[in-house]
C-alpha positions, 0 to 999 in steps of 0.5 A: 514974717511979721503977719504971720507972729502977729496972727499966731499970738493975737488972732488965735485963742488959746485955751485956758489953763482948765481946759489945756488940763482937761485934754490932756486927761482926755489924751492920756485915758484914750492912750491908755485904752488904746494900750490895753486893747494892743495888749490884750489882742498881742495876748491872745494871738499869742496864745492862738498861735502858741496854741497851733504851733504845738498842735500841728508839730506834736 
């Protein structure tokens, strides 16, 4: 347990405070594309399938 402690607090680097905020940006824009892509494909299948539904029962 011992070794273990003393590898996690003195044998790793640990980012600095610039770059802890620079990623989590980068985290929250790729999030952000990621939404906005899902959003619109849940759109325009939705709108396909909204679209043959009614097609094919009139």
């Amino acid at each position: 347990m011992s070794l273990t402690f003393d590898e996690l607090v003195h044998k790793t680097t640990w980012p600095t405070w610039a770059e802890l905020q620079n990623s989590a940006i980068v985290t929250l824009v790729a999030c952000l594309i990621i939404a906005i892509i899902v959003f619109a494909m849940d759109t325009v299948f939705d709108n396909f399938f909204k679209y043959v539904v009614y097609t094919l029962i009139k």
